[in-house]
C-alpha positions in Angstrom: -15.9 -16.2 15.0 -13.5 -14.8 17.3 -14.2 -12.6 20.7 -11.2 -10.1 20.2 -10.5 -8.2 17.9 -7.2 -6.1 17.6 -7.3 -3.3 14.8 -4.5 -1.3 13.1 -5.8 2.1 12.5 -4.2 3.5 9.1 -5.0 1.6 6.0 -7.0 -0.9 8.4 -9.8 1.4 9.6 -9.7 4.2 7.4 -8.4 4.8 4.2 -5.9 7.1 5.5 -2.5 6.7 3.1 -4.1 9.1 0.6 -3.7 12.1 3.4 -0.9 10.3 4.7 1.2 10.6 1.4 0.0 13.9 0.6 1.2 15.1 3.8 4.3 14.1 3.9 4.7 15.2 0.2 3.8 18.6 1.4 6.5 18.6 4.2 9.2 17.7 2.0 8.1 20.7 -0.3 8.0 22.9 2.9 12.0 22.0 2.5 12.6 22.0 -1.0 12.2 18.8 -2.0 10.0 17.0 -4.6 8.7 13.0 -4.9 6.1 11.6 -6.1 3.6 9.8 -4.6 4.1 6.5 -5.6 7.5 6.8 -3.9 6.4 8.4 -0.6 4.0 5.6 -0.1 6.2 2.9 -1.0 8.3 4.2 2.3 5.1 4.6 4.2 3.7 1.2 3.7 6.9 0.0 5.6 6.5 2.3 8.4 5.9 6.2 8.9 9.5 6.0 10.9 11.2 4.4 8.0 9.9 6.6 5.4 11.2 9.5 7.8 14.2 8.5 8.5 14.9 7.1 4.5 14.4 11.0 3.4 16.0 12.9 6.5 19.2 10.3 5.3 18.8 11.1 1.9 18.7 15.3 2.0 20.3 15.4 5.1 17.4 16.6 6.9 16.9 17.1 10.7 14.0 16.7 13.4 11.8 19.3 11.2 10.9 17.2 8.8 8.9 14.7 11.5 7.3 17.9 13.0 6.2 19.2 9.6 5.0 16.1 8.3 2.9 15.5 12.0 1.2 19.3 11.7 -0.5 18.2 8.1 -1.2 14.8 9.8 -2.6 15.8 12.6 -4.8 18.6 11.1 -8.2 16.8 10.4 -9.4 19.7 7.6 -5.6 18.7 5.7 -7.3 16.3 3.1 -10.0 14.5 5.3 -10.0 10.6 6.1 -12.5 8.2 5.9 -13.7 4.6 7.2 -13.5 2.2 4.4 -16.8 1.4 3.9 -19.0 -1.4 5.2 -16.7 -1.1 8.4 -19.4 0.1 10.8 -21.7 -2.7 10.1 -18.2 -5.1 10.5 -18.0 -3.4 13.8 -21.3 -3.1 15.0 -21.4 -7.0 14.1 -18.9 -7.9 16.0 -20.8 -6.4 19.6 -23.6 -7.3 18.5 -22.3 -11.1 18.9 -20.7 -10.3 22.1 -16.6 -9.7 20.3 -15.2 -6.5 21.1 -13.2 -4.3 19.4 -9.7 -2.8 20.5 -8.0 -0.1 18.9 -3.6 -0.3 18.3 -2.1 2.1 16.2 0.9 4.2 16.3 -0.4 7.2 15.7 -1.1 9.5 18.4 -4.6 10.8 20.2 -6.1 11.9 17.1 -6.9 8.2 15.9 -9.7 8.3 18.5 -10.8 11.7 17.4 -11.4 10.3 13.9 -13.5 7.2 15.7 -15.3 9.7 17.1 -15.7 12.0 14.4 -17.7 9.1 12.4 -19.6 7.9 15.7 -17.2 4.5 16.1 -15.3 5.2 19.1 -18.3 3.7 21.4 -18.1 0.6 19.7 -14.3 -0.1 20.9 -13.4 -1.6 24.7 -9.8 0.3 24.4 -7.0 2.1 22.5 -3.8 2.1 22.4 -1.8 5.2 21.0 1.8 6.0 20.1 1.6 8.1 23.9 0.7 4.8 25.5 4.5 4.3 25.0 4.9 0.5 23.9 7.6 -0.6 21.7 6.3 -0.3 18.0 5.2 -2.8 15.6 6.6 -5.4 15.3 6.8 -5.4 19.3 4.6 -7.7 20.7 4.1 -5.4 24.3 0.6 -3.7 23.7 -1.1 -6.4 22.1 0.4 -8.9 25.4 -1.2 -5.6 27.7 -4.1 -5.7 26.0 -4.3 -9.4 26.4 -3.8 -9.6 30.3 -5.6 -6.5 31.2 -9.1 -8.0 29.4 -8.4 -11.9 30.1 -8.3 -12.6 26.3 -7.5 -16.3 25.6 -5.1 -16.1 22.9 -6.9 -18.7 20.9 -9.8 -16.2 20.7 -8.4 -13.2 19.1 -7.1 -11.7 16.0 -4.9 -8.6 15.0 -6.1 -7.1 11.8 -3.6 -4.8 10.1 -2.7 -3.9 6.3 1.2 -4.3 6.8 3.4 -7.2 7.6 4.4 -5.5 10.8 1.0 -5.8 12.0 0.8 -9.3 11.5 3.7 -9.8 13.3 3.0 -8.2 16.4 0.1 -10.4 17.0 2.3 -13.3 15.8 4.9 -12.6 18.2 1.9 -12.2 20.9 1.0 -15.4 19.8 -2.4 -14.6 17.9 -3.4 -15.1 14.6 -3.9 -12.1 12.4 -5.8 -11.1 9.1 -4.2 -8.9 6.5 -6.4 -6.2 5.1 -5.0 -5.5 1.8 -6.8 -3.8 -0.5 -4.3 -2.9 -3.3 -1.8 -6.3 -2.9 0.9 -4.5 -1.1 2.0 -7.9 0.8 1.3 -10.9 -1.6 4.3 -12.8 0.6 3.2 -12.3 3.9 2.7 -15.4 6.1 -1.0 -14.9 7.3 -3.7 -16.9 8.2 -6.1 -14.6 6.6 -6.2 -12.0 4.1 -9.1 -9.7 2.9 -9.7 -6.8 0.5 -12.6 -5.1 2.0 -14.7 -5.2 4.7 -17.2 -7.1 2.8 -14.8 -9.7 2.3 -13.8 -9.8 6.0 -16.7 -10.4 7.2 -17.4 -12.9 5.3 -13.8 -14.9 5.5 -13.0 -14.3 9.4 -16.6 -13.7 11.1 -18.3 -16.9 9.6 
């Protein structure tokens, strides 16, 4: 078992593309334009940035469109988020055998405010947000803070993320990660671990 654990919010902790999608389907209908789902999350999976910039290309669209699509995700009454389940007891697991949890996501304050929301946030030694500042994913800088400011040995901890570009942040920090991947989004990425539920994870990576 490993000491440190480094967690991706969206996808990872909660099962958050469902608002995610619908939100930024909503936005785009606040302008006039239609896609479906399917589409939307295609984009999303690579990164919230690409997906915005891939449709302000395509319809020619300005700064509005990332300050729409923010309001519905922001709003925690727009469609409601949840943990995946079985992830408190992962959690709960992991202090209870002296690990500790770390939160790095690039979305903004509000990831906390969901921790919180479901009682989790006490079982987390840090977070890092998108108003932290680091470089994003694929970047390596906030996991390498994260790493120095809590002694980690590098040997001893894991990133856990449900994209590629999760992976390879803690790859490029020089830690190993685990791809939580429900729905086979990433059957080619280079992982030393991969799980499709909690369950699953702590069975594979906590043994």
């Amino acid at each position: 078992m490993y000491s440190h654990y480094i967690w991706d919010f969206d996808g990872t902790l909660f099962d958050s593309y469902p608002q995610m999608t619908r939100a930024f389907q909503q936005a785009l209908s606040d302008l006039g334009y239609s896609h479906t789902s399917n589409e939307i999350l295609s984009h999303l999976k690579i990164s919230v940035s690409t997906c915005i910039k891939y449709y302000q290309e395509k319809h020619n669209l300005g700064e509005e469109l990332r300050r729409i699509y923010r309001s519905y995700e922001r709003n925690v009454e727009f469609i409601p988020i949840e943990p995946y389940p079985f992830l408190n007891e992962v959690l709960t697991k992991i202090t209870e055998l002296g690990g500790r949890n770390y939160l790095y996501t690039h979305r903004d304050h509000v990831a906390i405010d969901y921790l919180s929301k479901y009682h989790l946030d006490d079982l987390f030694a840090d977070f890092i947000t998108s108003e932290d500042g680091f470089l994003s994913k694929p970047a390596p800088d906030a996991i390498n803070h994260l790493i120095k400011k809590h002694n980690m040995n590098k040997d001893d901890a894991i990133m856990v993320g449900d994209r590629d570009i999760d992976i390879l942040a803690g790859h490029n920090a020089g830690v190993v990660g685990c791809l939580f991947d429900p729905d086979n989004f990433f059957p080619h990425c280079k992982v030393e671990f991969r799980v499709k539920s909690m369950r699953e994870f702590m069975t594979i990576v906590m043994k």
